[in-house]
N, C-alpha and C positions, 0 to 999 in steps of 0.2 A: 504494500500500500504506500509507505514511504516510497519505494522506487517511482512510482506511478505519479506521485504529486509528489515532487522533491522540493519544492518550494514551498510548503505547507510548514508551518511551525510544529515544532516539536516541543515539549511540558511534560514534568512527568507531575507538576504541581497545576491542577486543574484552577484553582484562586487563580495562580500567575498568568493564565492564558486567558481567565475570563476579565483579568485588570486590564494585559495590555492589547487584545484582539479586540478592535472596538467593533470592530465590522461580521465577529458571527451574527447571524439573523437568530441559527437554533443550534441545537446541543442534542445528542444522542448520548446517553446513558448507559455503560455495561458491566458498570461495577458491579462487585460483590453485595450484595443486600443492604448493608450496611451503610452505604456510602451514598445512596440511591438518595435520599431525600435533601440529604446536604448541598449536592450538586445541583439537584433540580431548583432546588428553591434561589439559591445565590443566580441560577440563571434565568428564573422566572420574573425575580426582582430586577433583572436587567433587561426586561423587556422580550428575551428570549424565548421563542417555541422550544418544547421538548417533547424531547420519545425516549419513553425508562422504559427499560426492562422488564420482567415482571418477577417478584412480585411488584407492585409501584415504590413499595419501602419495607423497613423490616418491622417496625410495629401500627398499630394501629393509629396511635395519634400523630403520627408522620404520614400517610396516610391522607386522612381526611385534612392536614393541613395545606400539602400536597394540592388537592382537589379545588379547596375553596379558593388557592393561590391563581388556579390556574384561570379562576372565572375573574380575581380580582384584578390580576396582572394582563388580563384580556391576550392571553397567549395558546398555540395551537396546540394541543398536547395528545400523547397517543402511547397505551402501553404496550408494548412487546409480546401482547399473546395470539403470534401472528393469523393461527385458526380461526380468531376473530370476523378476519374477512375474508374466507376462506368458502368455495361456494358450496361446501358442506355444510356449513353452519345454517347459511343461509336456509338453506335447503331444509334444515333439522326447524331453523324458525316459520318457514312457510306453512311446513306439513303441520306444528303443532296449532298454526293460527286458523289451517281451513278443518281442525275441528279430528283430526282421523285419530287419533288416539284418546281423545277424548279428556278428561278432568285427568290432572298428573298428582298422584298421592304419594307415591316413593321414587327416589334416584338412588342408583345403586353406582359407585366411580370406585375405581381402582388403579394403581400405578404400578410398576415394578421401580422403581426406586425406593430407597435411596438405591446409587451406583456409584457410591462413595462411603468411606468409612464413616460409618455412625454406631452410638451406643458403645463407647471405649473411653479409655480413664484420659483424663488430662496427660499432654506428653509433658515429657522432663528431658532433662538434658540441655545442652549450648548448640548452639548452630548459626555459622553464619550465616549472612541473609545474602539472597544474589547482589553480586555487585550493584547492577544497576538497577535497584530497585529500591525506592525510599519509603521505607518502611510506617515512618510516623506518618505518613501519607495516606499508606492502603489504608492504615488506623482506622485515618478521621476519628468522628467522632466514639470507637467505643474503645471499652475496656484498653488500656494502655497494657499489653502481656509484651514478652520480647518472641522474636522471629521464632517459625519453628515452623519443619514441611510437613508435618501433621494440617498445618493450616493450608497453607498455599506453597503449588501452587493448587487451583481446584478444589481443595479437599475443607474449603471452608463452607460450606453450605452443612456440613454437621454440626455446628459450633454456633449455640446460640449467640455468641457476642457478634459472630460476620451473618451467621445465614438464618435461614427459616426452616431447611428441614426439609425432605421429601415432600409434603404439603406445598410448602412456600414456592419449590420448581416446580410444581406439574399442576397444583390447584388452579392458577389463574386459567390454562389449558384444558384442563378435565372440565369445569365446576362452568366455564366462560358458556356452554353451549343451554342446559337446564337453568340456569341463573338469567340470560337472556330469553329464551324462549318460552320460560313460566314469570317473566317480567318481574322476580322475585327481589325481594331488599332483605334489611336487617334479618340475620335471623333470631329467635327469643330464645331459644336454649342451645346449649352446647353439654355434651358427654363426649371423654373420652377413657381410652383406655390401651397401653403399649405394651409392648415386648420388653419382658426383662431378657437382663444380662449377668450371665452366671461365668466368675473367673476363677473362685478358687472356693471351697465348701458349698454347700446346699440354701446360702443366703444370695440373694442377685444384690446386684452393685448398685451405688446409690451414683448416678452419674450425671447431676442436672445440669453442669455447664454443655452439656451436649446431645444431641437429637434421639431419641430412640430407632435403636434399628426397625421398630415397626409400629405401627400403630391403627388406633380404627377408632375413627370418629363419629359421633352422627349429631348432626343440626337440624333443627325444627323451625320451620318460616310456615307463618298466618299465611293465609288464603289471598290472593294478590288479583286487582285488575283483572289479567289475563289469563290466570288460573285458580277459576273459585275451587279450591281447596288448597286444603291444610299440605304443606309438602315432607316429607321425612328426607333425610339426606345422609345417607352411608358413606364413610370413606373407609379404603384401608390402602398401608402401605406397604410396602418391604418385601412386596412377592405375592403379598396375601390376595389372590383375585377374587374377581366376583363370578355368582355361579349363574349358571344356564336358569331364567326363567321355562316355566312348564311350558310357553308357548315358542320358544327356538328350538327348533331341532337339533339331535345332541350334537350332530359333526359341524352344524354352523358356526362360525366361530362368535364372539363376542368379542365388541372392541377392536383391537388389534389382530390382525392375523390370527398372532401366537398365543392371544386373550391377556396379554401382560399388559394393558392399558385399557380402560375402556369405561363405557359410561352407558348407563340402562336406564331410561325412564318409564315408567310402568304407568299405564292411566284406563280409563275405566274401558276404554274401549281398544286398548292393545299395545306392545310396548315399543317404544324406539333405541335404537342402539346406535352408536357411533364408536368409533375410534378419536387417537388422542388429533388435536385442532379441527376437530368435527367431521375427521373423512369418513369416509366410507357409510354414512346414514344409512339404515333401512328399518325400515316396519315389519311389525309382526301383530296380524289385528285378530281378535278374539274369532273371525267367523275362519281362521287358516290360510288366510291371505297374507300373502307375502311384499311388500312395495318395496322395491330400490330406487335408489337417485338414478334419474335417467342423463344417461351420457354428455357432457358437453364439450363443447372445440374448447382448446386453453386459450385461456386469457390470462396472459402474463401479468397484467396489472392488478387486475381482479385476483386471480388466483395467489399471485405469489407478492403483489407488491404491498403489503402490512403498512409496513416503513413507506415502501413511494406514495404509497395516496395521501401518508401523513406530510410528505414534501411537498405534493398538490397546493396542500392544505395551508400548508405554508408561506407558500407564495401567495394563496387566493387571500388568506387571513383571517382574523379571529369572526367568528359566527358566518363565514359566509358557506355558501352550499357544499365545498368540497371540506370545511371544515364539519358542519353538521351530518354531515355521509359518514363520517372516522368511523368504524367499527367499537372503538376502545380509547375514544377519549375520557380524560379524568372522570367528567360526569357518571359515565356506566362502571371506567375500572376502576374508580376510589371504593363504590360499594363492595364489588365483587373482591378487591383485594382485601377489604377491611374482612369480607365475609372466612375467605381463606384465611386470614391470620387470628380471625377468631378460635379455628379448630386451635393453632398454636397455643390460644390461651390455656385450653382444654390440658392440653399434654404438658406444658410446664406445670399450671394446676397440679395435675397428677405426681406428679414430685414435691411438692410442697409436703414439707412433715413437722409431726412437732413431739421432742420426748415426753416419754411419760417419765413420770420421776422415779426417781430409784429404779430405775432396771437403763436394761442397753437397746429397749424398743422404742419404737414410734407409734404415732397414728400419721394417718393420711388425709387430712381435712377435705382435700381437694378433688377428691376421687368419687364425685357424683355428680348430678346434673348441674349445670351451669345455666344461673337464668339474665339475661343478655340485654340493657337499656341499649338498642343501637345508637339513638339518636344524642345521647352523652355518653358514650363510650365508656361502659362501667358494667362489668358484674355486681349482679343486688345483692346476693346468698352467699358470695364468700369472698371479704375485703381484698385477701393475701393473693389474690387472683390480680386484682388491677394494678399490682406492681410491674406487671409485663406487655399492659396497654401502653407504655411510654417509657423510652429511656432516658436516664442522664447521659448529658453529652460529654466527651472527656473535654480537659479545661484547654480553653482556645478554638473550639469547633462550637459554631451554633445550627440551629434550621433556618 
């Protein structure tokens, strides 16, 4: 890419290039989770459209801040979950609007990630850091730890202080297709419940600076506009898939090919299934009828261009037609991202302990249903939870 534009400034300090490039219009975001609101927000307040990655941030009140930035700085914004505009998606929104599945009451989503170390103890040891690589930098704002390739490179999406967790990568993709198509918001409850990790005796590890190797979550959302009913919402991660509804035949696959991704919506009149960014859509209706996405010529912009229509969008500017077209501007992905990192509150929750006196146990406070104010971003039923709606910034980094 340097070779290609060799005249292009190079930074490895994102401030420095947004003080003296006076002339970016907009910003693409591909950091680590971590880093994702800091950047966006210093370049929102300068007037700059942006495109993050997803998830849009790593907690919830980064997030919605994020969101409301974006209507106040009148800037074009678009998240990363490129399925969004993807003409499966589409396709998955048409079918549930002209009514063939009928009222949607359960979503069944599954991932095969993580595919990266998760559920392991904190590493030890000294290590240098790559030469060219400025470490107080990747920081930003969290936790100040020194270098270590347990972290990076890649291997940060385990580590609650950088990532979010197998949720955090595939949720905004799994969760984007049912979440638009049942025009669902906040959800009111959250359970969850993980995979321990057993390293030495018959007791598992107590590991909460980092992700569980697997998890399974389920969220509850009221009856919406677009779908008068109640919605359930299954997640699992770590390999754990989801299984064959009565109405798929058993060789069809589900989801993915290999079924290692995929997403079930079950409604009164039959179920819809996709794969991960909404490919491959088909129906399966209660009377044995089977409907596929019927064929279409590629359309490179349509199809594959996420990112270019968010450039369109760019150039045409804030509220106008090809901004209001985005698939995944803040508007839609602040809810849906808040929605996915809500499961996260779920699985830290569930680590949350407290001794009992005089002995060498715990209780688990946090290891039941979670009931969810969207609209101030607060667990009601258990305080210790809303420690993880927002983080301290390390000193010298703000939003």
């Amino acid at each position: 890419l340097f070779e290609k534009f060799a005249k292009a400034g190079r930074y490895q300090d994102w401030r420095v290039m947004l003080e003296k490039e006076k002339g970016i219009d907009a910003v693409t975001i591909s950091t680590p989770d971590h880093n994702h609101a800091a950047i966006a927000m210093a370049a929102m307040q300068l007037g700059k459209h942006v495109y993050v990655q997803k998830p849009m941030a790593h907690n919830i009140f980064e997030v919605r801040t994020m969101t409301e930035a974006a209507r106040r700085y009148k800037v074009v914004s678009q998240m990363g979950n490129q399925g969004a505009s993807s003409p499966g998606t589409q396709q998955v929104v048409k079918w549930f609007d002209e009514g063939l599945i009928g009222k949607v009451h359960t979503v069944n989503i599954w991932t095969n990630r993580p595919i990266w170390p998760q559920g392991i103890p904190v590493p030890s040891g000294k290590y240098e850091k790559p030469a060219d690589m400025d470490w107080d930098v990747w920081l930003g704002p969290a936790s100040l730890i020194d270098y270590n390739p347990a972290y990076h490179p890649f291997k940060w999406r385990g580590w609650w202080n950088f990532g979010t967790g197998a949720l955090g990568d595939m949720g905004c993709h799994l969760i984007d297709g049912p979440f638009r198509a049942l025009g669902l918001g906040y959800p009111t409850e959250v359970e969850a419940s993980v995979g321990s990790v057993f390293i030495a005796g018959n007791q598992p590890e107590y590991l909460p600076e980092g992700c569980p190797p697997s998890a399974a979550i389920q969220l509850k959302f009221p009856a919406s506009n677009k779908n008068k009913s109640a919605v359930t919402m299954n997640w699992t991660d770590g390999g754990i898939r989801g299984f064959h509804p009565d109405l798929i035949p058993a060789d069809d696959s589900i989801g993915t090919a290999d079924n290692s991704n995929g997403v079930i919506m079950m409604g009164s009149k039959g179920v819809l299934v996709h794969a991960t960014y909404g490919l491959e859509p088909r129906i399966y209706l209660n009377n044995g009828t089977k409907i596929v996405m019927p064929k279409q010529e590629p359309n490179n912009l349509k199809e594959y261009g996420h990112q270019a229509m968010w450039a369109e969008a760019c150039k045409a500017g804030f509220n106008s037609a090809a901004h209001e077209s985005l698939a995944s501007k803040f508007d839609f992905a602040g809810p849906l991202s808040e929605t996915v990192l809500m499961g996260n509150l779920a699985i830290r929750s569930f680590n949350v302990r407290t001794p009992i006196p005089n002995t060498n146990r715990f209780t688990y406070p946090g290891r039941k249903k979670l009931l969810w104010d969207g609209q101030n971003m607060k667990i009601t039923n258990f305080e210790d939870a809303n420690q993880f709606v927002k983080r301290e910034y390390r000193a010298g980094w703000k939003l």
